[in-house]
N, C-alpha and C positions, 0 to 999 in steps of 0.2 A: 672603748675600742682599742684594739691590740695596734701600736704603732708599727707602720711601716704595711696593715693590711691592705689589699684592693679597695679603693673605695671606688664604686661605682656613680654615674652622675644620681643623685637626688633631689628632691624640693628641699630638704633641709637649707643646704648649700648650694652656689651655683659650681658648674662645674668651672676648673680654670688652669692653665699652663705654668709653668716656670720656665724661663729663657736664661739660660746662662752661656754667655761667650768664654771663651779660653784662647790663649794663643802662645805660643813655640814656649816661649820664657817662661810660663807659670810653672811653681812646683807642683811634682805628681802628688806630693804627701797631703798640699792644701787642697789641690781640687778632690781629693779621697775624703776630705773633711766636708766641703764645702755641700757635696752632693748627697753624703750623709745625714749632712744638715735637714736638706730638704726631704728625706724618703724619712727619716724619723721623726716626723710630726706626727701633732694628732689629728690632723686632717689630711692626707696625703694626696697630692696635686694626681687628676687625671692623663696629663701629660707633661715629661721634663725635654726642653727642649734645648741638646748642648750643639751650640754654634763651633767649629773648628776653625778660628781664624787666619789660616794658612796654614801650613804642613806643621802638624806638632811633632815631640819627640816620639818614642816609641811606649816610653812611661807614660806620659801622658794617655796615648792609646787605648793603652791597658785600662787605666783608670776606668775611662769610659766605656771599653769594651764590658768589661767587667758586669759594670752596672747595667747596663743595656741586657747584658741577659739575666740580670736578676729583679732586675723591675718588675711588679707584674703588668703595672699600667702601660701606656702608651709611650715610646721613649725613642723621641725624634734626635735624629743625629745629621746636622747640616752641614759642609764642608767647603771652605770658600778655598778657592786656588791661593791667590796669596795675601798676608795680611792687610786689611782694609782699613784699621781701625774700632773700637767697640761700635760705634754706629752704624756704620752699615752693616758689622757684624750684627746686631741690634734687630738691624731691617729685616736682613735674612731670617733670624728668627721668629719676631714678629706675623712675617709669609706665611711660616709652616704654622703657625699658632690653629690648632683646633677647637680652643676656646675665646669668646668673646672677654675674659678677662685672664691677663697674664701678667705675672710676677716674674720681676727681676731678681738676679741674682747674682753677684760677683763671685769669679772664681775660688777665690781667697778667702772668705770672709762666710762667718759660721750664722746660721736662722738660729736662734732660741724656738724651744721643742714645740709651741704653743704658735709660733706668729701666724701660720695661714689662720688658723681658728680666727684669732683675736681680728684679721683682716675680711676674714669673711663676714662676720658679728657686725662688724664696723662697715663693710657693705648694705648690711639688711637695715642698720641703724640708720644709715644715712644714703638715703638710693638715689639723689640729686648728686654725689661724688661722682666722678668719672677717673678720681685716682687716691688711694690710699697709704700714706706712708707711715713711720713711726719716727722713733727714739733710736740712735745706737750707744753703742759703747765700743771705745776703740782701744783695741790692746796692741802692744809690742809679745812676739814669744809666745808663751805660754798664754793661753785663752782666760785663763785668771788672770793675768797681769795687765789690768784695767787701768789707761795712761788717764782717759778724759772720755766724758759723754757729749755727744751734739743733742742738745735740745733743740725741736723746731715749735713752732708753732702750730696750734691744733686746729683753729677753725678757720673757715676760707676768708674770711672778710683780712684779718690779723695775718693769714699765709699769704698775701696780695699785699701788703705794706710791706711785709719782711721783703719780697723777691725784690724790692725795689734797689733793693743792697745785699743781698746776699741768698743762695740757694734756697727756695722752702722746703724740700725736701731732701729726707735723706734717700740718696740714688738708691741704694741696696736693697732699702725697704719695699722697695713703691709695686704696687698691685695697679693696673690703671688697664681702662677700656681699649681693646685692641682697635673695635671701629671707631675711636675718638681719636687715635693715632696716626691711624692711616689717614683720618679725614683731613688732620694738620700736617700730613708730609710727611711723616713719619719722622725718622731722630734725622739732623743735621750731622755733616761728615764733618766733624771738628774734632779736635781733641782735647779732651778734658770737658769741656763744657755743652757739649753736646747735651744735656738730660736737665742742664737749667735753661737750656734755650729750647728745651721744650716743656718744662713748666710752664716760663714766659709765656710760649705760645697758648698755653691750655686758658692760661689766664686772662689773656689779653681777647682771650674769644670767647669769656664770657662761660668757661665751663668753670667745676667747682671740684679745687684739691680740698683732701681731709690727713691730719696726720693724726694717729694714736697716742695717747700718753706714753703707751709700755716700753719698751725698750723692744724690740724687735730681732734685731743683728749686733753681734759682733764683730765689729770691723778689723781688718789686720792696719797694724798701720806700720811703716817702714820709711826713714831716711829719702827711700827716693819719691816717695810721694812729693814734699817737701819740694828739692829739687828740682821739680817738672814744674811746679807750679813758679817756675821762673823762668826770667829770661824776655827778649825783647819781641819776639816772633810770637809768644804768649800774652804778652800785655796788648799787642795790638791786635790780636784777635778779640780778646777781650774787652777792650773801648770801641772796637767797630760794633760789637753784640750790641753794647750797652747803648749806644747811640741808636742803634736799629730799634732796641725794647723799648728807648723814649718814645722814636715815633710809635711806635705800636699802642702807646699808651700806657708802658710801664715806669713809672715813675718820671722825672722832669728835669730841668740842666743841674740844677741843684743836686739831686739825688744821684746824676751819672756823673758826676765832676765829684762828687765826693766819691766816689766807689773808685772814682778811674785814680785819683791820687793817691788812694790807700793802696789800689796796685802796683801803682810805677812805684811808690816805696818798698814796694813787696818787692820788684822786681831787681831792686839795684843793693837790698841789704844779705848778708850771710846766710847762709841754708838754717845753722844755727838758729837766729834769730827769725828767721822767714817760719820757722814751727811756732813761735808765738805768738807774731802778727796775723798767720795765716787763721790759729786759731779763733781770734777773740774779734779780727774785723772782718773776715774773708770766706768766710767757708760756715 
């Protein structure tokens, strides 16, 4: 199959959306890659659906203009007055979704040519999943320039010990059931952690993540990620989560009192050092 062709819905595959948000500050050049990404597979998504997270530039515009009339599929374009955040941006997307499964997608950050196939495969394989994630690889620069990979864990029993301490999935990846989202409230207005406290959720009700072996995405990574992930307005949003996922059934005082100290250390060391820690106990 010639990439980038119509694909119409089939029994092969289920049919299914991509949701990706933007907003003022992203580069025109990455989101020009990022959407690339997704219409150059070998299975190419019935509907892309790009969230406008308050007034972008006029480059940015473009980008999506652009695509919009060269798509041949379905190519929703939603427009929030002023910036919200990714999760309610998230929501809005989500609304418009005309398929019962939709993939996420970060602005920035590039699909390897294969990943719906490999996620749709991994749908048929495992039809008890209600969300499927992968592998990334994170580069600085240049898309070769490979800093580090996040490995997660693959099967649901093993992805439900890891959330106890740290994300089980990676965000970028994840393919997961629209009426299983909605049915949980959809993503929480947080920032940053919005998309682990709705794993948490998937989990703690009982439904079942799945990640792939492959590597799936390459991730952008940049200084200010790093950065954000500090600061004191962020660790206590983050120890109220973890105490709420206790009650929920997510792990115990033990397990949140270790996570909550590996943060406050996170929060009070150098941005330098906050890429290492953040690495190997955090993320």
């Amino acid at each position: 199959m010639k990439k980038g062709a119509l694909i119409k819905k089939s029994n092969r595959f289920p049919a299914f959306s991509v949701l990706i948000t933007v907003y003022s500050k992203e580069k025109p050049e990455f989101l020009e890659k990022s959407i690339k990404s997704v219409i150059n597979q070998t299975v190419v998504p019935n509907q892309i659906i790009i969230v406008e997270d308050g007034k972008l530039t006029s480059e940015l515009e473009k980008v999506i203009e652009n695509h919009r009339k060269s798509f041949l599929n379905d190519f929703t374009i939603v427009k929030l007055d002023k910036n919200m955040g990714r999760g309610i941006a998230s929501n809005a997307g989500i609304e418009n979704a005309t398929n019962e499964w939709i993939a996420k997608m970060d602005s920035d950050d590039i699909s390897k040519p294969d990943r719906f196939e490999i996620q749709l495969k991994a749908i048929q394989k495992h039809p008890e999943a209600v969300a499927i994630g992968g592998q990334i690889e994170e580069f600085i620069g240049r898309q070769s320039n490979i800093i580090s990979k996040r490995k997660v864990p693959l099967d649901s029993e093993s992805i439900f010990k890891f959330a106890k301490y740290r994300s089980p999935v990676n965000n970028p990846t994840v393919m997961f059931k629209k009426s299983v989202v909605k049915e949980l409230g959809e993503y929480s207005n947080l920032r940053f952690l919005e998309d682990y406290d709705l794993w948490v959720k998937m989990l703690t009700a009982g439904f079942k993540i799945v990640n792939v072996p492959e590597t799936l995405v390459d991730m952008r990574m940049s200084d200010s990620l790093y950065s954000r992930r500090g600061g004191f307005k962020y660790l206590f949003i983050y120890v109220k989560l973890k105490d709420k996922w206790r009650r929920m059934g997510m792990g115990n005082y033990l397990s949140m009192f270790t996570s909550d100290a590996a943060m406050l250390l996170n929060t009070v060391i150098p941005t330098k050092v906050r890429k290492l820690t953040y690495k190997k106990f955090l993320r």
